[in-house]
Phi, psi and omega in degrees: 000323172269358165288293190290001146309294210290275242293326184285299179332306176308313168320269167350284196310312184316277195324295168332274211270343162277330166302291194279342158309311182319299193280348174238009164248000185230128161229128174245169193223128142282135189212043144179118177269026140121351197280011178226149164312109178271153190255291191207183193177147187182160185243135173287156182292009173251006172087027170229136205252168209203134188212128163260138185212157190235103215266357169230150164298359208183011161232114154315111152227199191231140198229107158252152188313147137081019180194150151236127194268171165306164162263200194230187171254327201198120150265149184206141154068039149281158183224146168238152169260143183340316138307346175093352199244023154225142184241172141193147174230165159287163157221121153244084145353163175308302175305283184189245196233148168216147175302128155248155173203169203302337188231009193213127194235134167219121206304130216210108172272107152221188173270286157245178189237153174270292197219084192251134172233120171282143158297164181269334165284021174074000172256350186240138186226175175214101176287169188195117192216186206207129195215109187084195185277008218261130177224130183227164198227159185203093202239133170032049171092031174236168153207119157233170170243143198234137171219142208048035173282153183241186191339288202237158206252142183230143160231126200307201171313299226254014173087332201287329164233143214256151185213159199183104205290124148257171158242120185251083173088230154234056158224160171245172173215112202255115166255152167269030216323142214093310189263275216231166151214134168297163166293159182260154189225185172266324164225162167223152133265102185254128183290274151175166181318143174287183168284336162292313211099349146330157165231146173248106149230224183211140166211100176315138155218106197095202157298322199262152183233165167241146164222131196250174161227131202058202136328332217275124146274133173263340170233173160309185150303134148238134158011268160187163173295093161295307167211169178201146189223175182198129174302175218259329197265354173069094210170308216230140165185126164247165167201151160263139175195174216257116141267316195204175195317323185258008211227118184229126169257187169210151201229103179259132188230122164197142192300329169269039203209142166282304158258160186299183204210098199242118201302176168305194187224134198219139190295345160197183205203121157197186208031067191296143169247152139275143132325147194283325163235037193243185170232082184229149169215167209209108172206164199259142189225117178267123144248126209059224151251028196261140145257136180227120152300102159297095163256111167072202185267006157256128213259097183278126171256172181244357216048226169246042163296183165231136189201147172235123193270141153232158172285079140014145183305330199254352171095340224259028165204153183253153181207170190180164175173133185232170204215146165252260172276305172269128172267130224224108165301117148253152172245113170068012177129333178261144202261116173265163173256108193280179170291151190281165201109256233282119176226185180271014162287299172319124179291132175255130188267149173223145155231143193323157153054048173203168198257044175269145171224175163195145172209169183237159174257198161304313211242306173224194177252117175266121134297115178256133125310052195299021170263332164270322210086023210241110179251175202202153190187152179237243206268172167288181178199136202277349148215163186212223188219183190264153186291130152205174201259134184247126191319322195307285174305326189071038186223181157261175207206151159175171201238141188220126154285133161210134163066056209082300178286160179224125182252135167269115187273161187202147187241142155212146203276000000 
């Protein structure tokens, strides 16, 4: 009897102290209780989450932290600014489609809309809607019209200037209005503003491409493009790219370099990372039947696994992870082992300099410790969105429905 006294006790204490480790490292919050038809949800990469609901058969709104909107017939294009602290979207009423944005509705005589963009300080934005072959954009008390633009609308740092491929026939054009027009090529990729105001883009002629700032070609000929990437102040730009059938480098352009900067050469490149402000890039490069994660002039090999390497938000650790017989977290290079359950399929949230992880599963938002092994959760859920850490708050986060209602689940490491 008194061994199962001490043994039940042993439990109980176990049970207890795993519960309330539990209840402080996972918390959850409701933050819409169910009274309107949820549509879809989700949290944006600046940490701020979003539930569209149809509260009418034929009406929409959008429920944001600290706001809720009128309803719409239709929303398209919320956008958050790089900062978190502003939204807009289209809405389209009855009378027709309008910019909403948190403190202000502006009525849009168009046939349809296009486009919305924040500046990277987060103060200058741009709408873009369409009438006809007529597109007209509308940036920091400007306007312009564009007729035969092709994909994407650029708005320099501080929002004041707009950059944007017209098609002139079967030539392109990357224009600046005001500033600059490119040479007409065959094809353009346009990247984004320099820190000057300048633009970086890649442009064909023939077979062969360049990539320019402006008029300036900054490389040889090349091959092909694979990717290209450019940092949120245009300081930094990296690209992968072709010189010749067998042979793909990567090439970092930074104010801090007199010249561009060109990596080994590897049979082929993919998942290019930029660092967020240094001119370090971060990818996987096959050689032979070798993979290697590439950071900087150091070489991680993988065999021939798949993995896609990342930055941390703040840059300051590369992390990755594949699976053999076991599947293996690394930070900077060092390999933990994970627990069985866990694979490298699952999007995984990191937050730095810590022996944390976090992903949701079916049911829930999981915390792992892979230095203990030791994982935490909070209530279940019947689906939820992928975990990720928002620096602000200083936890992982991801959003979970049961019954209608949306819960913000949340962890801290």
């Amino acid at each position: 009897m008194e061994i199962f006294r001490f043994l039940l006790f042993v439990f109980l204490a176990f049970f207890y102290v795993s519960y309330n480790s539990n209840s402080q490292k996972c918390k959850d919050f409701l933050i819409f209780d169910g009274s309107e038809q949820v549509v879809e949800y989700d949290i944006d990469t600046t940490g701020n989450w979003w539930i569209l609901t149809r509260p009418y058969s034929d009406e929409f709104r959008l429920i944001l932290p600290n706001s809720t909107t009128a309803t719409f017939k239709e929303i398209k294009n919320l956008t958050f600014s790089p900062d978190g602290s502003r939204w807009a979207f289209f809405g389209r009423s009855n009378s027709g489609w309008n910019f909403v944005t948190s403190d202000t509705t502006i009525p849009l005589f168009c046939e349809n809309v296009v486009d919305i963009g924040f500046s990277q300080n987060s103060e200058g934005f741009f709408y873009a809607y369409k009438n006809g072959m007529q597109t007209t954009v509308n940036f920091n008390h400007k306007q312009a019209t564009l007729i035969n633009y092709e994909g994407k609308i650029f708005l320099n740092f501080d929002g004041t200037l707009i950059a944007f491929v017209l098609t002139k026939g079967r030539s392109k054009t990357l224009v600046v209005p005001s500033r600059f027009e490119s040479e007409n090529f065959d094809e353009i990729i346009p990247l984004g503003f320099w820190a000057d105001d300048e633009f970086i883009y890649a442009g064909r002629r023939g077979n062969l491409w360049q990539i320019f700032k402006n008029q300036k070609a900054i490389t040889e000929d090349l091959l092909g493009i694979i990717d290209m990437k450019i940092n949120w102040n245009g300081t930094n730009a990296a690209f992968a790219v072709r010189r010749n059938i067998n042979e793909s480098v990567t090439i970092i352009f930074s104010e801090n370099y007199s010249e561009p900067v060109y990596s080994k050469s590897y049979e082929s490149i993919q998942q290019l990372k930029l660092h967020p402000t240094e001119p370090m890039t971060l990818f996987v490069g096959k050689r032979g039947e070798n993979n290697y994660i590439v950071y900087g002039n150091v070489e991680y090999p993988i065999g021939n696994f798949e993995t896609s390497p990342n930055f941390t938000f703040d840059g300051s650790e590369i992390y990755y992870c594949f699976c053999d017989i076991e599947c293996y977290f690394y930070v900077d290079g060092k390999r933990n082992t994970l627990p069985g359950g866990i694979t490298c399929a699952q999007d995984v949230a990191r937050k730095p300099k810590t022996t944390s992880i976090a992903y949701t599963n079916y049911t829930n938002l999981v915390l792992l410790d892979f230095f203990t092994n030791i994982q935490y959760s909070g209530m279940m859920v019947d689906k939820g969105t992928k975990a990720m850490y928002n620096w602000k708050s200083g936890r992982y986060e991801a959003l979970g429905e049961i019954n209608n209602k949306i819960y913000l689940l949340t962890c801290r490491p």
